[in-house]
C-alpha positions in Angstrom: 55.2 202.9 173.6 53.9 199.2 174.6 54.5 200.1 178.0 52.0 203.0 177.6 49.4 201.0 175.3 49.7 198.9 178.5 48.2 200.7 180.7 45.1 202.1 178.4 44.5 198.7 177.4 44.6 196.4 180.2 42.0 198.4 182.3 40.2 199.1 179.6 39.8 195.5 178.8 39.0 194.7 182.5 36.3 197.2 182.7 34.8 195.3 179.6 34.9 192.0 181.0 33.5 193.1 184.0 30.7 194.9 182.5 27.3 192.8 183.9 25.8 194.4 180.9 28.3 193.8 178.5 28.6 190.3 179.9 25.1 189.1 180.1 24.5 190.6 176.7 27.9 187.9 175.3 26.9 184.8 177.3 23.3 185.2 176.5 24.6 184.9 172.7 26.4 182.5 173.0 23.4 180.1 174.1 22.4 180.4 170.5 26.3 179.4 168.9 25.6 175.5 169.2 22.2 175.7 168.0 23.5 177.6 164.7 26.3 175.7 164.5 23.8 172.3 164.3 21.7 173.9 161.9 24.6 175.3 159.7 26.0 171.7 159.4 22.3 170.7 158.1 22.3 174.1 155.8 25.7 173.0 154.1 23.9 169.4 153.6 21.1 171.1 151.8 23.7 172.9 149.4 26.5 171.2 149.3 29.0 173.1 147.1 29.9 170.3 144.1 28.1 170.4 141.3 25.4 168.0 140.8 25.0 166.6 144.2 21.0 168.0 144.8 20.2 165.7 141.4 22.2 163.1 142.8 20.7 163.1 145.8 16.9 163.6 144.3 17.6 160.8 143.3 17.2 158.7 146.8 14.9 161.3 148.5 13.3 162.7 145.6 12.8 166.1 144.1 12.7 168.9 146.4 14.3 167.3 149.4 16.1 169.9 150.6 12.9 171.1 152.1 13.0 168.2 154.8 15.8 170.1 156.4 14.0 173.5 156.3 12.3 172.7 159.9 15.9 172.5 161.6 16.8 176.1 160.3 13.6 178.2 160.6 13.6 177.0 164.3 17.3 178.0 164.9 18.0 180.8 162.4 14.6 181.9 162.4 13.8 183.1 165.7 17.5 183.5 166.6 15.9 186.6 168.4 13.5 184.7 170.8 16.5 182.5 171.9 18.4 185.8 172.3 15.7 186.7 174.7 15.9 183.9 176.9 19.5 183.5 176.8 20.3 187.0 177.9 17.6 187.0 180.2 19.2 184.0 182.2 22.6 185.6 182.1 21.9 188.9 183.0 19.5 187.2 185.8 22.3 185.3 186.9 24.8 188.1 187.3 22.2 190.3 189.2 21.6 187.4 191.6 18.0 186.7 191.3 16.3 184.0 189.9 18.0 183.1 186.4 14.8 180.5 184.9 12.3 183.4 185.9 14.4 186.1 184.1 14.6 184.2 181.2 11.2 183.9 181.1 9.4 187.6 182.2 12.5 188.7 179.4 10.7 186.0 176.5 6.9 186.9 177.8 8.3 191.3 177.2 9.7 190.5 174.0 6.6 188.5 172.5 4.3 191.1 174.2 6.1 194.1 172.1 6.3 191.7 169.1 3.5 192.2 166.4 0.8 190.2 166.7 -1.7 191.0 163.7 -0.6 191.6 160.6 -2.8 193.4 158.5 -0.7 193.2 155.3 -1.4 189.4 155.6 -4.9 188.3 154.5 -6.4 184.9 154.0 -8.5 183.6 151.3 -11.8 184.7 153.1 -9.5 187.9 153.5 -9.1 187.7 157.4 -5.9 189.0 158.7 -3.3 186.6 160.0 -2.7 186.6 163.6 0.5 185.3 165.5 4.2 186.0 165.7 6.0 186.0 162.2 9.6 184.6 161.4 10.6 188.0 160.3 10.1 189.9 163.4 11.4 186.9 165.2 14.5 186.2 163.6 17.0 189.0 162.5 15.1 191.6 162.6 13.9 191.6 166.2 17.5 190.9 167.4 18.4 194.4 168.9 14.9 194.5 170.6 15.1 191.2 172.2 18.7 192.4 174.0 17.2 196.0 174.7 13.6 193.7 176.4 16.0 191.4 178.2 18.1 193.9 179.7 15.1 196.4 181.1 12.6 193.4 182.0 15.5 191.8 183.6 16.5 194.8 185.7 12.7 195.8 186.7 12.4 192.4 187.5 15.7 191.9 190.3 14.5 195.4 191.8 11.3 194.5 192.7 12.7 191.4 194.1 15.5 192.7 196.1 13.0 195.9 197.3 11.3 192.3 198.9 7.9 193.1 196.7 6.9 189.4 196.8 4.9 187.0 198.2 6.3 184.9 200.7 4.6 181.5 201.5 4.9 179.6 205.1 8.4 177.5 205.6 7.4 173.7 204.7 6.8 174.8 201.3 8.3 173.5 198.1 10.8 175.7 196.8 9.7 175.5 193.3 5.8 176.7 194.5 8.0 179.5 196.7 9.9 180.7 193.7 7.2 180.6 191.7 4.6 182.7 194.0 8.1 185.1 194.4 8.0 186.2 191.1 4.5 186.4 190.8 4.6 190.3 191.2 8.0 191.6 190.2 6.9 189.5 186.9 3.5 190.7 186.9 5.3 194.6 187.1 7.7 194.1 183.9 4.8 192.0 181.8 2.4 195.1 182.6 5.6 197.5 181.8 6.1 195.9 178.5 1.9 196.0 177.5 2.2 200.0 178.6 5.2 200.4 176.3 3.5 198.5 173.4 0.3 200.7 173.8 2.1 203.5 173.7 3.9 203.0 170.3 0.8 201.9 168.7 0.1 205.8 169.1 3.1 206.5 167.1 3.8 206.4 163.5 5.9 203.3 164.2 3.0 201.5 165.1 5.8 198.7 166.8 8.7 198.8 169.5 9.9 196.6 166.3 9.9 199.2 163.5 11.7 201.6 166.3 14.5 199.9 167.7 15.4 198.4 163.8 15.1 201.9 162.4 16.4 204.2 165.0 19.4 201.3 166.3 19.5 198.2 164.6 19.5 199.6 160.8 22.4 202.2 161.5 24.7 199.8 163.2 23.9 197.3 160.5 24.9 200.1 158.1 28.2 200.6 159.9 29.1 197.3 159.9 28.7 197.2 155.6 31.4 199.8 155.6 34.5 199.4 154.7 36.3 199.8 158.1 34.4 197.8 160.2 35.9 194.7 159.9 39.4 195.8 159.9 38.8 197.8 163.2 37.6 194.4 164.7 40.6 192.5 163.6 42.9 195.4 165.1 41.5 195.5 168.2 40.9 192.1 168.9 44.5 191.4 168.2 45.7 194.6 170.1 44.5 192.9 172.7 45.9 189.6 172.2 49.5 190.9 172.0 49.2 191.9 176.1 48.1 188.8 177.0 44.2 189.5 176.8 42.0 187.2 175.2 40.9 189.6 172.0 37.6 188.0 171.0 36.7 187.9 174.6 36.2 191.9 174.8 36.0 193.0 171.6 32.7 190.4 170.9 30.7 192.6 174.0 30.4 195.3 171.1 30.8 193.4 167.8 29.1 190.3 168.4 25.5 191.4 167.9 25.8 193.3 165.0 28.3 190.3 163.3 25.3 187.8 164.6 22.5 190.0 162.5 24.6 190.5 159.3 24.9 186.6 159.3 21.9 185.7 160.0 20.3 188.1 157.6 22.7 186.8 154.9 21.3 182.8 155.5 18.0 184.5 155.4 19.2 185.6 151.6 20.4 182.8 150.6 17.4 180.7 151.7 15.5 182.6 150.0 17.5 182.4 146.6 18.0 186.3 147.0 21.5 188.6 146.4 23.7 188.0 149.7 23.6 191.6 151.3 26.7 191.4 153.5 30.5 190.8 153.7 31.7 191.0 156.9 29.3 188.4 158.7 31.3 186.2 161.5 32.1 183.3 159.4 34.2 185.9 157.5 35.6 187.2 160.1 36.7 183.9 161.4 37.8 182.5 158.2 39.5 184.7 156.3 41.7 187.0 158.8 43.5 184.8 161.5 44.4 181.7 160.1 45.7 179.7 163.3 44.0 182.3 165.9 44.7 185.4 166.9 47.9 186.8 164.5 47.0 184.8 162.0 50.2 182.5 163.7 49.5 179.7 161.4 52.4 180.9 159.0 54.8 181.7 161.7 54.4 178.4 163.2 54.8 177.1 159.3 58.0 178.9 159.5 59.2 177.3 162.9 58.4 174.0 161.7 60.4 174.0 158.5 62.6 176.8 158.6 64.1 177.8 161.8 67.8 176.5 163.3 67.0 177.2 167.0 66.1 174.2 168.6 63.6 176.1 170.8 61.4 177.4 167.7 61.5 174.4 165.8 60.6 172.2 168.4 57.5 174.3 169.9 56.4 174.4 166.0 56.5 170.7 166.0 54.2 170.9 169.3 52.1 173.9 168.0 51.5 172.9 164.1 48.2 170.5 164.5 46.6 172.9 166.6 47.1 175.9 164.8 45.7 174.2 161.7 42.7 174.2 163.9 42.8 177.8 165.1 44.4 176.8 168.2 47.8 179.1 169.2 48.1 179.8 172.8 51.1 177.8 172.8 52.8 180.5 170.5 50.9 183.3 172.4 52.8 183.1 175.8 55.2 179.7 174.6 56.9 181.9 171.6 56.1 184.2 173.4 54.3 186.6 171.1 52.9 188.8 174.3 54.9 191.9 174.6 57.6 190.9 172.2 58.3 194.0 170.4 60.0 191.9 167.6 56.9 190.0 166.6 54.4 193.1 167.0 54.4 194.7 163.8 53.6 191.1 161.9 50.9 189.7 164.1 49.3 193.3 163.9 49.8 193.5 160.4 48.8 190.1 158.9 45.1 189.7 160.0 44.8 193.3 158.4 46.3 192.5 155.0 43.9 189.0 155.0 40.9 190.8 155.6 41.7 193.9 153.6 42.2 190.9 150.1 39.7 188.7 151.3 37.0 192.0 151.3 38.6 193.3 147.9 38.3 189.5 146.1 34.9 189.5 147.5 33.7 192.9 146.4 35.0 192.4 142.6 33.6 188.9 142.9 36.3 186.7 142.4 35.2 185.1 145.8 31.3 185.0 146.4 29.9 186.1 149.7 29.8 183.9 152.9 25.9 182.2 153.0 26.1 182.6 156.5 26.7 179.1 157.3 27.9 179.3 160.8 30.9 176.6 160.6 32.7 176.0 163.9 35.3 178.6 164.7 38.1 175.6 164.5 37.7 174.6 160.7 40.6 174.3 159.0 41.7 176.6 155.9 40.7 175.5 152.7 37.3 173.9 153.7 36.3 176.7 156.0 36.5 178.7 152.5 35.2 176.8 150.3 32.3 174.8 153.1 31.3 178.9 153.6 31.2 180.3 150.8 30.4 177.4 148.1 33.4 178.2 146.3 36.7 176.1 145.7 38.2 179.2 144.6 38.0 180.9 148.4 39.7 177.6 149.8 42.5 178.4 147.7 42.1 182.4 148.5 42.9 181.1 151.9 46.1 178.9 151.0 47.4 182.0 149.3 46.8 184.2 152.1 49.5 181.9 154.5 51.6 181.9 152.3 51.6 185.9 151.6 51.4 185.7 156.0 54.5 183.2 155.8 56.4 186.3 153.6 55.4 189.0 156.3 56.7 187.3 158.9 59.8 186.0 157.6 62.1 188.8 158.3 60.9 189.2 162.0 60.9 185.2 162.7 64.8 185.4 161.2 65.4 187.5 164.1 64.1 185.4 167.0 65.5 182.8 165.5 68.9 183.7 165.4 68.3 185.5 169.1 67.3 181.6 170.3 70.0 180.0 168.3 72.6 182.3 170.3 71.3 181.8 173.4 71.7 177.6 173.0 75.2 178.0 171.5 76.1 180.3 174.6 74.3 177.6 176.6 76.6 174.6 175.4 79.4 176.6 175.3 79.0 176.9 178.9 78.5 172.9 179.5 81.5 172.2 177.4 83.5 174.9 179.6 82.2 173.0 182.8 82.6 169.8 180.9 86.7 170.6 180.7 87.6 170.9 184.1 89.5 168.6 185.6 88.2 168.5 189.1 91.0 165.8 190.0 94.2 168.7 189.7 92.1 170.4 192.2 94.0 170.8 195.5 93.1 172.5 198.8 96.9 173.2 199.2 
């Protein structure tokens, strides 16, 4: 059976990593994961989860203060979208072997051009309507159509250079001036692509490329990833993958990431605006409350190593292992254990980032946990303030502690197993040494 998972998953998984599309679409993300991060750290400042600390600090900065720090998080979290653009852009620009600044860019100049401009909704006092680019379609919202801009502008814009649609300048000049003029028509081609498409849907009862993509795409993934299943299917695969050696997140985050990115990102939007957070499974969730120690959830059966096992071999790669599973960090247990392809250890690293995420979503839903703020905390938290630091609540912290213990019970009986399979194998070992150790090499005779 693993043999035969084997072979479905491992080229499946290569022809997911390899995907330029798939690829430039997770790199380009991940431009935006430190910015968040920053602004996350300035978010949980802001609201600090013990009660009393906004008076208590009102009372050095004033009343109000938290709006100092709003300028940090409408930059980041608020046009998440436009840095999208231009991160994708470069990737995809870069993996198509043309220019990577000047795909950045023609991808930010399409997405702004098919981004409302005038807002008639919006007036002033002297009732004139607001012009410019709003937060809204800048942030969440415009997510989807900045990833669907960057990929088409992107690829318009390396055809026209590779068909050699350029201007070329005598030899002597600077390159920057050559690269420039170089681009001059392949960008001129997407920017009067993207105006054509943007006159078009004017025409149409959506009015914007915006309202389209978010109804049409955006919305219904959104919708599928509130359901019930999403989540867990996430967790599965990703550590399906993990079990053959593959590095789950790694694939699985070409599909999920986006839609994980927009339900976080439209939860922080809730919860800056004092509104009811709309989503569970957003990516701190995902990170926090299913694999405690990585992929597996390996925290507990390193746990059990440590303080429990009699073979040398596990106890000692425990000791090794312990600090930096506390910090998510378990690819000495992955292929030291190992945990790849050992059909003894399957069924418990399948089944224990299930279970997690299965209780976590239940104690959210009946609210004895409240829902993540969106507060994008770095991956390698430890449990208990990765709970409470994303949620605001002590009582998630403590969700967490009781989720590796329950993870410690799973894979109890399976760890009993390797461990008396290693503790064999050493007593067979010095059994063997004590056999060599006997023999008297001086009755030895060539007689």
């Amino acid at each position: 059976m693993l043999n035969k998972l084997e072979k479905i998953l491992a080229p499946l998984a290569e022809r997911l990593a390899n995907n330029i599309v798939l690829t430039a679409i997770r790199d380009g993300f991940l431009v935006t994961t430190p910015l968040l991060i920053v602004a996350s750290i300035f978010l949980v400042i802001a609201n600090f989860p013990i009660p009393g600390y906004s008076e208590f600090m009102a009372g050095f900065l004033g009343t109000g203060w938290e709006a100092y720090l709003d300028p940090i998080i409408n930059s980041t979290f608020g046009v998440i979208a436009l840095i999208g653009s231009v991160g994708i852009g470069y990737s995809y620009g870069k993996l198509l072997e043309v220019d990577p600044i000047a795909s950045a860019a023609v991808s930010l100049a399409s997405f702004l051009i098919l981004s409302p401009q005038t807002h008639p909704d919006f007036v002033g006092p002297e009732q004139e309507v607001f012009n410019g680019f709003a937060f809204s379609n800048l942030g969440t919202a415009g997510l989807f159509l900045a990833m669907i801009t960057a990929l088409l502008s992107v690829k318009l814009f390396a055809y026209a250079s590779k068909k050699g649609w350029v201007i070329t300048l005598p030899d002597g000049v600077p390159p920057a001036v050559m690269n420039s003029f170089a681009a001059l028509i392949p960008s001129g081609m997407v920017l009067l692509l993207a105006l054509l498409v943007n006159i078009l849907f004017s025409f149409t009862p959506y009015k914007y490329a915006h309202n389209f993509i978010y109804e049409i795409l955006q919305s219904p993934l959104m919708g599928f990833g509130q359901s019930f299943i999403f989540e867990p299917i996430y967790q599965f695969l990703s550590t399906l993958f993990w079990f053959f050696g593959i590095n789950g997140p790694a694939v699985t985050n070409t599909i999920f990431s986006p839609i994980h990115l927009a339900l976080t990102t439209e939860n922080l939007t809730a919860f800056n605006a004092g509104e009811p957070l709309p989503n569970i499974f957003t990516q701190p969730f995902g990170d926090f409350f299913a694999n405690f120690g990585g992929g597996g959830s390996t925290l507990s059966l390193v746990i059990l190593m440590v303080f429990v096992a009699k073979s040398q071999r596990m106890k000692q790669l425990g000791k090794l292992s312990l600090i930096p599973g506390v910090f998510g960090i378990n690819e000495m247990v992955i292929f030291g254990l190992p945990v790849v392809l050992n059909p003894i250890i399957f069924i418990p690293f399948i089944i224990c980032p299930l279970v997690n995420i299965i209780i976590s979503t239940i104690a959210t839903q009946i609210g004895v946990i409240p829902y993540t703020t969106g507060a994008s905390l770095p991956w390698t938290t430890p449990p208990f303030f990765s709970g409470w630091l994303s949620t605001g609540s002590m009582l998630a912290g403590l969700l967490q502690i009781g989720l590796i213990v329950l993870d410690c019970v799973i894979y109890y009986p399976f760890f009993k197993v390797m461990d008396k399979q290693y503790l064999q194998d050493e007593q067979t070992v010095e059994e063997q040494e004590d056999d060599l150790d006997s023999i008297d090499l001086g009755s030895v005779t060539f007689d």
